[in-house]
N, C-alpha and C positions, 0 to 999 in steps of 0.2 A: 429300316426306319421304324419308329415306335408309333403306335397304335394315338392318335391324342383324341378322338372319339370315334364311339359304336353307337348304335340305334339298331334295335333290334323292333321290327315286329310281323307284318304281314299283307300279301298283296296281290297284285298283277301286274301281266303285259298287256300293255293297249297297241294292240299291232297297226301297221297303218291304213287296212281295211275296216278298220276299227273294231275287228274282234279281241276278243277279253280270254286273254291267259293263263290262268292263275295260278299261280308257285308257291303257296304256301308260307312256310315262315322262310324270313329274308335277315340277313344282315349286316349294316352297311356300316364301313368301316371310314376314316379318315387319317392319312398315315400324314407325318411333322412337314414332308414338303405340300400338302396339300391336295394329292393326288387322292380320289375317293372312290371306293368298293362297291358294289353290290354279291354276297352272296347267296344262290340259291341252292337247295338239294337237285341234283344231276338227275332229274329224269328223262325218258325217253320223248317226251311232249317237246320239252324246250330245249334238250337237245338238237333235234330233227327241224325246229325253227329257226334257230339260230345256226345249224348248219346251210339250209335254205336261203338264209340271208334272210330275213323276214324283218328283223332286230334293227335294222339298217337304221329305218325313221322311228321305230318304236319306242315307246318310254313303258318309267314303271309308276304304278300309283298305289297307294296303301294307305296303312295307319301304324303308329309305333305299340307299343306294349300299354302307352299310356293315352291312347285315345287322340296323338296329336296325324293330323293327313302330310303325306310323304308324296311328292311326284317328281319326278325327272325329267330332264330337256335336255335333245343331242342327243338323240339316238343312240343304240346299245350295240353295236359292232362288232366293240370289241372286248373280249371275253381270254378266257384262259379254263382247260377246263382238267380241273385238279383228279379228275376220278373218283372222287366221290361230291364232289357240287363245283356247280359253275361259278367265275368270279365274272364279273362285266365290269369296264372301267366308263366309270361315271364322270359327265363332263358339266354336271349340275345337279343340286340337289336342292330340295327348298321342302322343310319341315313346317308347319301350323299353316298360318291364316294371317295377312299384313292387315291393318287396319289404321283407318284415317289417325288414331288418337298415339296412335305407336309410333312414341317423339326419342325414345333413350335406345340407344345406339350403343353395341358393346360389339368389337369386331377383336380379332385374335390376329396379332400379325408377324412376321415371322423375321427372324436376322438384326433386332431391335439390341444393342447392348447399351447398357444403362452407363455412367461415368463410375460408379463404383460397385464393389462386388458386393455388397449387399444394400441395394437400391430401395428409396422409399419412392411415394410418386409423384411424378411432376406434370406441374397443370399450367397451363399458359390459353392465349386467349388468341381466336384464330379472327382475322379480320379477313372475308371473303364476302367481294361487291360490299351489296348493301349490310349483311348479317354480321354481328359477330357469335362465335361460340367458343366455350367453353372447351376443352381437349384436354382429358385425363389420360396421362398414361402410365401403367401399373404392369410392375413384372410378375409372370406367372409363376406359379407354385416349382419350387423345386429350381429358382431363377440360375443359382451357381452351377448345379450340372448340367443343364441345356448351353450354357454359356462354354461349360468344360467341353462336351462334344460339337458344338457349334464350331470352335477353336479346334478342335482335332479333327474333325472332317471338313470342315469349310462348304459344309453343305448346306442344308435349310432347317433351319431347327425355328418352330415360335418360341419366342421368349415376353412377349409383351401384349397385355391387355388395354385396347386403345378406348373409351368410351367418350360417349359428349350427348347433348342434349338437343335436339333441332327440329324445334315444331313448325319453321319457315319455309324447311328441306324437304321435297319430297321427288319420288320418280327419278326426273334426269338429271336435275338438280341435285339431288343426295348421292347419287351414284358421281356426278363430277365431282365435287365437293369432296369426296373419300378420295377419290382419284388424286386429286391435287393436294390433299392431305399425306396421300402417302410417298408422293413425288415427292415434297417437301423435305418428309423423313426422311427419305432415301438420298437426295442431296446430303444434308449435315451429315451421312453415315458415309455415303460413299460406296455404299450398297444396292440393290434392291431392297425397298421394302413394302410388302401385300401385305393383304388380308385374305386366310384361307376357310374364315368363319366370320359370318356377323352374323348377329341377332338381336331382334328387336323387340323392345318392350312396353307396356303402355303403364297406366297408369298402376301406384303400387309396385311397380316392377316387375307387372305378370308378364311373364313370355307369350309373346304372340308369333314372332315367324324366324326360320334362320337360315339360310341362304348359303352353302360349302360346292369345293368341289370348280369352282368354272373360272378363278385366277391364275396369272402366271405368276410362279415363285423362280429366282435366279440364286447361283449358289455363292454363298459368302466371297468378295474377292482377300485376298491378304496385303493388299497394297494400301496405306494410306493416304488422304486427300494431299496432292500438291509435294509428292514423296522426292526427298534430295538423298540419295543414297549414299555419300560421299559425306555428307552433314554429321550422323544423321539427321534432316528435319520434314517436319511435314506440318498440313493444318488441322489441328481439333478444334469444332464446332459441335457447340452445347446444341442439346434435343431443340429446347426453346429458341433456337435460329431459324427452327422451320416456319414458326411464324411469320418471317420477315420475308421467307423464299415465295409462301401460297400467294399472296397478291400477284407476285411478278408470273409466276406459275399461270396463274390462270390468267392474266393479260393475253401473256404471249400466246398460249393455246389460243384464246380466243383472235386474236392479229394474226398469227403466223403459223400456228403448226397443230390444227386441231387433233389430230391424233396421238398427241405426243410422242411421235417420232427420234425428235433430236432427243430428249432427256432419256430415252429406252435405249437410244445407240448409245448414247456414256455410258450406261450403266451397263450394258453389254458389254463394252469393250473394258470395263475395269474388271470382269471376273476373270481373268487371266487364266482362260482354259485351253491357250492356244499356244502354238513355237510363237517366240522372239518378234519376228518379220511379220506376221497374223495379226498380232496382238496393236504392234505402232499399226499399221493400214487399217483395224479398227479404229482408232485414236484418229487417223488421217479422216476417213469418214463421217467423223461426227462433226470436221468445220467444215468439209464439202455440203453435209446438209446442213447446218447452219447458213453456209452462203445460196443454197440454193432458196430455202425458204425465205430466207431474206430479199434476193433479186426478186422471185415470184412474188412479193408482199408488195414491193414497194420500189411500184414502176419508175420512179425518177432517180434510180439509183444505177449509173454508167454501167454496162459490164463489154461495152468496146470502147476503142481509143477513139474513132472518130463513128459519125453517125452515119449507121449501118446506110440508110437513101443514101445517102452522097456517096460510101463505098461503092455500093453496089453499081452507083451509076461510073464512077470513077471505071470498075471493072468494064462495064460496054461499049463507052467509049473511049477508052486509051488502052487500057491490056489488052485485050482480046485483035482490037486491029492490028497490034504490033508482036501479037505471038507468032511463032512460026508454022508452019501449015503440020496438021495434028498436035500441037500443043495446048489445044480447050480442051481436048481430052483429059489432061491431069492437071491443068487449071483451070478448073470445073469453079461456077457460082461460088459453092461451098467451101471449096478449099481455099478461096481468096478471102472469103468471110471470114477463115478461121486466121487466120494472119492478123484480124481486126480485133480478135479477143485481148483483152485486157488480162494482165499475170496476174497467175495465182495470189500469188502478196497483195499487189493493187487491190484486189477484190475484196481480200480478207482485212485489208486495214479498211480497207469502205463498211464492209460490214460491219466490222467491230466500232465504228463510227457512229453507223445509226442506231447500234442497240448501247451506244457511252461505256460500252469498254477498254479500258487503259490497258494497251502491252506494249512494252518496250519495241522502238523499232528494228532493233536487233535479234530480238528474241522472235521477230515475225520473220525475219529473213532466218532466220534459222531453222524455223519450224518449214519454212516454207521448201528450205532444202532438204529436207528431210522427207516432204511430204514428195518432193520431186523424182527423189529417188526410187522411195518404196512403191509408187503407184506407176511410174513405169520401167524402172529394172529392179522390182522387189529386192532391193539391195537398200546399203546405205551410204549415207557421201560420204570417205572417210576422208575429206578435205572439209568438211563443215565445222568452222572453228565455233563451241559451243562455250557457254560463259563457268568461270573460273570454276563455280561449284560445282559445276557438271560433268567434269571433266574426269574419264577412267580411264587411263592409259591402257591396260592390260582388255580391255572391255569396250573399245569404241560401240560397238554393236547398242549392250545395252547402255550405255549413257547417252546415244542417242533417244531409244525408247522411254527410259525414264524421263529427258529431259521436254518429249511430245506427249509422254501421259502431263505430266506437271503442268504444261504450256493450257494443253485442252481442260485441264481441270480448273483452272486458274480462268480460261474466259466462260465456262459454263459457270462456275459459282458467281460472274458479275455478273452474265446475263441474266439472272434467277434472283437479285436483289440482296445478293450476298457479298460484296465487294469489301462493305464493312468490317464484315467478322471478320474476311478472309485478311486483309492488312491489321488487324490485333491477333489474332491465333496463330501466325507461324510461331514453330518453339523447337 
C-alpha cells in the first residue's frame, strides 16, 4: 500500500515508570488503509526494552522537523524489527495543539467514488439536532488512479477530501457528528466509509492539530445496493442522500443502538470476504440485531404469543401435575417458555412495524426461510419459492444469497431515512 503521509522529526519514550527514552530521529509513516508507523534507528537501549515488554503502556512524544509536538496513545507493543531500525505500529497519533477557536474541519476519507471520472465538488448542507453545516466534499489529487487501483484491489484506497465548518461542534459532540457523517456516506455507497486523517484549523486556515492512525477502515465490497443479478439491476444513490440518512442516523443511535452496531454489521457483511453460506448468516445477523435492539428499546412490543405470568403459571399448575414421573426433567421452566416464543417472521414484521418499514409479506416469509435454514442447518431451503426475478435455476444457492443481501439492504436503507431515494433509483 502507498505511502499517503510522513512526518519526520524527533523524540522519546515515556515508559510507564515514567522514565524518558530517547531515540533520536523518528519517522512516521501513514500507509492508504490507514494503518500508521513509527520508525526508529535499532539500538541496543530500545531494543532491550521493547524486548522486556516495557513498550506495553508506553507512548512516544516529540516534535516534527517543523517545530509542531507529536504524542501517541495505546501503547507500543507491537513493533517489527527490520535489522537496521525498529518499526512500531501505531494505534494514535495526534500532531500540534487543538484549540478553542479551531472551527474548520478537513478529514481525508477513504472508498468515496465520485458519479463521474473526473469529479468537481459537491456541497450540500447537513441538518444534525439543533445545527446545521455546511459539508464539502473534494476528490483527492490524482482522483482517476486511486479509483483505478481501488477497483483492482477492492481494498482501501482514500479518494476524497471531506471539509465543513463547526464552531457549535466540539469534544463528543464533533467526534459524533463525523461518526454519523460518515455512517451516512457509507450508506449511499454501500461501503465502509472513515476518516484516516483529520485536521483542524483556526482562523486564516493556520493548522493547529491532526489526529491519524486510531480508525477502522473496511475493504471495498463489489456488490451493488439492492443487487438483482438475473436483471441486471441494483440502487444508485447520489452522495447528497446522505443528508437525508444523518438525522435518521443519529435518532436511532440515540433510541436504539448507541454503538452503532447494527449499521457496522451491514457494512460488514457486504464486503463479501467470505464462502457463499458466511456471507447470507452475515446478512441473517444484521435483522437478528435489529430485532434484538428493537425488543430491548421498546418494552410494549410482544415477542411471546401469550403472557409469559400466565405461561408460566399455566406450566405449575396443569403440565407439571400431569407429566409423568421424570418428565420435569426435560420439561424444564425454560423449555416450556420457549414453546411461547413468538416466529422469527412475527417478530420481524413487528419490528419492521415500529421503525415504518414496508416489505412485502412474501418477501419476509422468504427471507425468513432462508434465515431458518442457514442458522440452523447452515444450508439452504431449496423448496423456498423465491420471486420471478430472483430466480437461478443452475444457482439456487446463490439466488438465495443475493435475494437476502437485497432483502437486508432494502429494510436498512428505510430504516436510515432513505425509503425515498431507494423507490426512485432502482435502474
Amino acid at each position: 500500500m502507498g505511502i499517503e503521509r510522513r512526518l519526520r522529526g524527533t523524540g522519546k519514550f515515556i515508559l510507564t515508570s515514567g522514565s524518558r527514552l530517547p531515540i533520536g530521529d523518528v519517522r512516521i509513516e501513514q500507509n492508504s488503509s490507514g494503518r500508521t508507523f513509527l520508525y526508529c534507528e535499532r539500538t541496543i537501549a530500545v531494543v532491550m526494552i521493547a524486548g522486556l515488554g516495557d513498550l506495553v503502556n508506553a507512548n512516544f512524544q516529540g516534535q516534527t522537523t517543523t517545530g509542531q509536538h507529536i504524542q501517541t496513545q495505546g501503547g507500543l507493543d507491537e513493533y517489527i524489527d527490520t535489522g537496521k531500525e525498529l518499526c512500531f505500529i501505531l494505534r494514535n497519533v495526534e500532531v500540534g495543539q487543538g484549540a478553542p477557536e479551531g472551527h474548520m474541519h478537513k478529514l481525508c476519507l477513504t472508498n468515496i467514488r465520485f458519479p463521474t471520472d473526473n469529479p468537481g465538488a459537491i456541497a450540500f448542507t447537513v441538518s444534525w439536532g439543533a445545527t446545521m453545516i455546511l459539508v464539502r466534499l473534494c476528490p483527492l489529487r490524482n482522483y482517476q488512479e486511486r479509483i483505478r487501483e481501488l477497483m483492482k484491489s477492492r481494498g482501501i484506497i482514500p479518494t476524497t477530501v471531506l471539509q465543513f465548518h463547526a464552531a457549535d461542534l466540539a469534544g463528543n459532540a464533533l467526534s459524533q457528528f463525523i461518526m454519523d457523517l460518515c455512517h451516512g456516506l457509507s450508506l449511499v455507497q454501500g461501503r465502509k466509509i472513515n476518516w484516516i486523517h483529520h485536521a483542524t484549523y483556526g482562523p486564516r486556515r493556520a493548522f493547529q492539530r491532526a489526529v491519524f492512525g486510531e480508525t477502522i477502515t473496511k475493504a471495498s465490497p463489489a456488490q451493488p445496493l439492492c443487487f438483482i443479478p438475473t436483471a441486471p439491476a441494483a440502487v444508485t444513490l447520489s452522495l447528497t442522500a446522505a443528508k437525508d440518512a444523518i438525522s435518521a442516523i443519529k435518532q436511532f443511535r440515540e433510541t436504539f443502538d448507541p454503538h452503532n452496531r447494527l449499521i457496522n454489521a451491514w457494512l460488514d457483511a457486504r464486503t463479501q470476504t467470505d464462502y457463499l453460506e458466511g456471507r447470507t448468516l452475515k446478512y441473517v445477523v444484521v435483522i437478528e440485531a435489529l430485532i434484538a435492539l428493537t425488543t430491548r428499546a421498546d418494552k410494549n412490543m410482544a415477542t411471546t404469543v401469550r403472557d409469559p405470568k400466565a405461561w408460566a403459571q399455566l406450566y405449575e399448575k396443569n403440565i407439571i401435575p400431569a407429566l409423568p414421573a421424570g418428565a420435569a426433567n426435560w420439561l424444564t421452566l425454560g423449555n416450556w417458555q420457549r414453546l411461547n416464543v413468538r416466529s422469527f417472521r412475527n417478530v420481524l414484521e413487528a419490528s419492521c412495524k415500529v421503525h415504518r418499514i414496508t416489505v412485502p409479506p412474501e418477501d419476509v416469509t422468504c427471507f425468513s426461510r432462508i434465515r431458518n435454514a442457514i442458522v440452523h442447518r447452515f444450508d439452504y431451503d431449496y423448496n423456498n419459492r423465491l420471486p420471478r426475478e430472483w430466480k437461478m435455476p443452475n444457482h439456487p444457492e446463490a439466488a438465495q444469497h443475493y435475494f437476502a443481501a437485497g432483502f437486508v439492504d432494502r429494510i436498512i436503507l428505510q430504516l436510515f431515512g432513505l425509503g425515498t431515494q431507494l423507490q426512485s433509483s432502482v435502474k
